[in-house]
C-alpha positions in Angstrom: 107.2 169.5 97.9 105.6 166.4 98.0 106.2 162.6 97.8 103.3 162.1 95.4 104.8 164.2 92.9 104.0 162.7 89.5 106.3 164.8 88.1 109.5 162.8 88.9 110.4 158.8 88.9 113.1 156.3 89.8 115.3 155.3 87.2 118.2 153.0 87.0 121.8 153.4 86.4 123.8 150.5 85.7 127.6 150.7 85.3 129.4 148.2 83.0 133.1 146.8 83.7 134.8 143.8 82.5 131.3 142.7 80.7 129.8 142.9 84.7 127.6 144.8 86.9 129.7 146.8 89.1 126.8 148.9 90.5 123.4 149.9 90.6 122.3 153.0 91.4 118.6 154.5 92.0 118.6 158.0 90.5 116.3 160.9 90.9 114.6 163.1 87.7 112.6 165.2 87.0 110.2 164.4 83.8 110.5 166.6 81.0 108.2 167.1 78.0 110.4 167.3 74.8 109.7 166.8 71.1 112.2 164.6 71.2 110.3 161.8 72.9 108.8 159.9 70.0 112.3 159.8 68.7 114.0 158.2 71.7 110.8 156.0 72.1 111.5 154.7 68.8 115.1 154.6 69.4 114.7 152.7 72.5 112.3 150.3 70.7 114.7 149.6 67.9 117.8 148.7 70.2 115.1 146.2 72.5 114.4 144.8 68.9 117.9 144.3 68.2 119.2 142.8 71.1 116.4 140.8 70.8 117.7 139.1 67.4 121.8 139.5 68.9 121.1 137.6 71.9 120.0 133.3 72.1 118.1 132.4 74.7 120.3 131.2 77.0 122.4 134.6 77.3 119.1 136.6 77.6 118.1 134.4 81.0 121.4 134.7 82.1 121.4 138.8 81.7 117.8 138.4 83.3 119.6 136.8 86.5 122.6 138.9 86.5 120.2 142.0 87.1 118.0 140.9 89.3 121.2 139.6 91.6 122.6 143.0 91.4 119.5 144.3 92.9 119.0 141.7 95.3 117.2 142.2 98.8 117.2 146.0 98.3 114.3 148.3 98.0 115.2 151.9 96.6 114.3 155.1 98.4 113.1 158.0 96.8 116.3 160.4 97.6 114.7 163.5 96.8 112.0 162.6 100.2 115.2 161.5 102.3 116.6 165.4 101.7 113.3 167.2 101.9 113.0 165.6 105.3 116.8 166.6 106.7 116.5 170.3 105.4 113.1 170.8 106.5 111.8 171.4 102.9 109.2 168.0 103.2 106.3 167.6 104.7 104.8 165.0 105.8 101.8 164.1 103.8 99.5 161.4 106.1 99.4 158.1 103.2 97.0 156.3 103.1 96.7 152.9 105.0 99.2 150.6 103.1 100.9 152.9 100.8 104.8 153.3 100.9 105.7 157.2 102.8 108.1 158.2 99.7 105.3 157.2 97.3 107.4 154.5 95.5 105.6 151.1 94.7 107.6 148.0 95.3 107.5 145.3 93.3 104.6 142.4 93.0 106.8 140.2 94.7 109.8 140.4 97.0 113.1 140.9 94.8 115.2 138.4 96.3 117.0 135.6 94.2 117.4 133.4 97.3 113.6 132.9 97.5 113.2 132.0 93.1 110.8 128.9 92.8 109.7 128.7 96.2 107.2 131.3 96.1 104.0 130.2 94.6 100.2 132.4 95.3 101.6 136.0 96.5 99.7 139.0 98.2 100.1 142.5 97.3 102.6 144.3 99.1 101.8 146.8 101.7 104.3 149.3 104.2 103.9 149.5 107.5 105.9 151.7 109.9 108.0 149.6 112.7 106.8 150.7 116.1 108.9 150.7 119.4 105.9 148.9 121.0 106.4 146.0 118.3 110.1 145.4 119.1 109.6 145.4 123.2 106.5 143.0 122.7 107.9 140.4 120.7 105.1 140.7 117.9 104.3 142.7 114.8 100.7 144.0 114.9 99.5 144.3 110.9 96.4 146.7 110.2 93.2 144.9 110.6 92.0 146.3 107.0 95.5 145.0 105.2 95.1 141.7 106.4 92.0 141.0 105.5 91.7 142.7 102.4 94.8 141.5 101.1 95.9 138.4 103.0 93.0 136.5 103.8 92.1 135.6 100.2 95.4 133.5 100.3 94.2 131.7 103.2 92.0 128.4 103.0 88.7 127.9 105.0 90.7 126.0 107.5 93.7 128.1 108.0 91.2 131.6 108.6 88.9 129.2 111.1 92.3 128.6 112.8 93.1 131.9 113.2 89.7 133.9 113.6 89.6 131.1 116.9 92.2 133.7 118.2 94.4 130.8 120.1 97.2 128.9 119.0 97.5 130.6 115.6 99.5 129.4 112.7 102.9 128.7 112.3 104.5 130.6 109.4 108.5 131.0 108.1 108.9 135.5 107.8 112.0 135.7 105.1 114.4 138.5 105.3 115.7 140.8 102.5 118.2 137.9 102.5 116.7 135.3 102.3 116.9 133.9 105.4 113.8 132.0 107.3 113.0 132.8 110.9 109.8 130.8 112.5 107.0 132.8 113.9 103.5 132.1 114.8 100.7 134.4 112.8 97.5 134.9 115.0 94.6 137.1 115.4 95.7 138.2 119.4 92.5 137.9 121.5 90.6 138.4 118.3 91.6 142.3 117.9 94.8 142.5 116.8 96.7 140.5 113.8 100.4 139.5 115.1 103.6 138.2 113.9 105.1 137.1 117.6 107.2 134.1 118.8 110.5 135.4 116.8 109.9 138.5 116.0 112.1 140.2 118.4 114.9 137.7 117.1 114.2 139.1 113.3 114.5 142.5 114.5 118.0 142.4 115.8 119.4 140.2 113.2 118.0 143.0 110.5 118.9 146.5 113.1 115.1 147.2 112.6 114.2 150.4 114.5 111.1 151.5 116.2 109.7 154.7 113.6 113.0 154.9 111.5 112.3 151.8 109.5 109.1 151.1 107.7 108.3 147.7 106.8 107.6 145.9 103.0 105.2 142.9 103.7 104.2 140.3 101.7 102.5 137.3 102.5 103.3 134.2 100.0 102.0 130.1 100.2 105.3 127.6 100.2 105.1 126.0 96.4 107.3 123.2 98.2 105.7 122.7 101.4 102.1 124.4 100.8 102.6 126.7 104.1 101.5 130.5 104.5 105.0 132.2 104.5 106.0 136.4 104.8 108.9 138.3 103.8 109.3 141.7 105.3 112.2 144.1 104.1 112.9 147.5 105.5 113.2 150.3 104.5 115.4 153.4 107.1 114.0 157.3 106.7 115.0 159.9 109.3 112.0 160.3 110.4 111.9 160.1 114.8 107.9 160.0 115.3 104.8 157.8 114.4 103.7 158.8 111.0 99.8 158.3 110.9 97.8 156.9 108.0 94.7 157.6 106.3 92.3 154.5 106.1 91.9 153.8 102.7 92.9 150.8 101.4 95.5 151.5 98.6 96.5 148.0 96.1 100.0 148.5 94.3 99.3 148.3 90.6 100.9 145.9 89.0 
């Protein structure tokens, strides 16, 4: 069995009482070629088009926000992965460098309502597994490759000069799956490693993060208020008990 099988997606449930959205749920299929398909494509088509004309506006935005709250701060895991690992069934392909281990893409940006309007220029996402050196040393190290293939071109001249100096580093807010702000300082640590430190210890045990169990959705985004380089991580918890290694190719999320 294997993560990467293009044979099954995610789909969503939702679950309708009193005209709100009691729950979300994040099912597992399996694709299945029918002659039926160009039927329910249409079909499907025709009801967009028609709730299209029912709704105004207003009610449309306001449907928009309902279901993004609902999914709010939460990333789904690929179920299916989750059970091939407990009964022994999965094994574990090496992803490449940045890709998530259950082979589902998160979104463009981080899903969380708290954080609407403030975030401006946004990297692609990238996983990282949390290490037990990272939450002893008080710093997140990033892959060398991720950052600069996929952070730096958010950064002005002034900003990488800052960093590539390998001293003081910048100071950045790193946002939760909540929404909450926790000040850290990014640098490039004696000009080998890229760090999150200063804090990072803090934003562990406020979130429960644990060393190989949880792996880590990054984005870096610039402050449309304040102009500052900004991060939001959310985690992600497998039962997986050892470090999972990674191939070096650079993989971008499509969008």
């Amino acid at each position: 069995m294997s993560s990467q099988d293009s044979s099954s997606k995610v789909v969503k449930q939702t679950d309708e009482v009193d005209g709100g959205l009691l729950d979300i749920k994040y099912l597992f299929i399996t694709n299945k070629e029918t002659t039926e398909q160009p039927e329910q494509s249409t079909m499907d088509e025709e009801i967009a088009e028609q709730l299209e004309h029912a709704m105004d506006e207003e009610t449309a935005e306001k449907l928009e926000d309902t279901t993004e709250d609902a999914l709010d701060g939460y990333l789904p895991v690929n179920s299916e992965f989750v059970e091939g690992i407990q009964d022994g069934s999965m094994n574990l392909d090496i992803p490449e460098l940045g890709k998530p281990i259950d082979g589902l893409n998160p979104p463009t940006r981080p899903p969380i309502s708290k954080l609407r309007g403030i975030i401006g220029d946004c990297s692609k996402p990238f996983e990282t597994q949390c290490a037990f050196l990272d939450l002893f040393w008080d710093g997140l190290s990033l892959p060398h490759k991720l950052v600069r293939e996929l952070m730096k071109p958010l950064m002005t001249d002034a900003e990488a000069s800052t960093l590539e100096k390998g001293k003081d580093g910048l100071h950045v807010t790193v946002y939760d799956s909540k929404g909450n702000g926790y000040p850290m300082v990014f640098k490039f640590w004696l000009s080998v490693i890229w760090v999150l430190t200063e804090g990072w210890t803090r934003f562990c045990n406020q979130n429960g993060f644990e060393g190989c169990k949880d792996f880590l959705t990054i984005w870096m985004f610039r402050h449309n208020q304040t102009q500052r380089l900004c991060f939001v991580i959310m985690g992600r918890r497998f039962p997986i008990y050892k470090v999972v290694k990674k191939k070096e190719t650079l993989v971008l999320h499509s969008e």
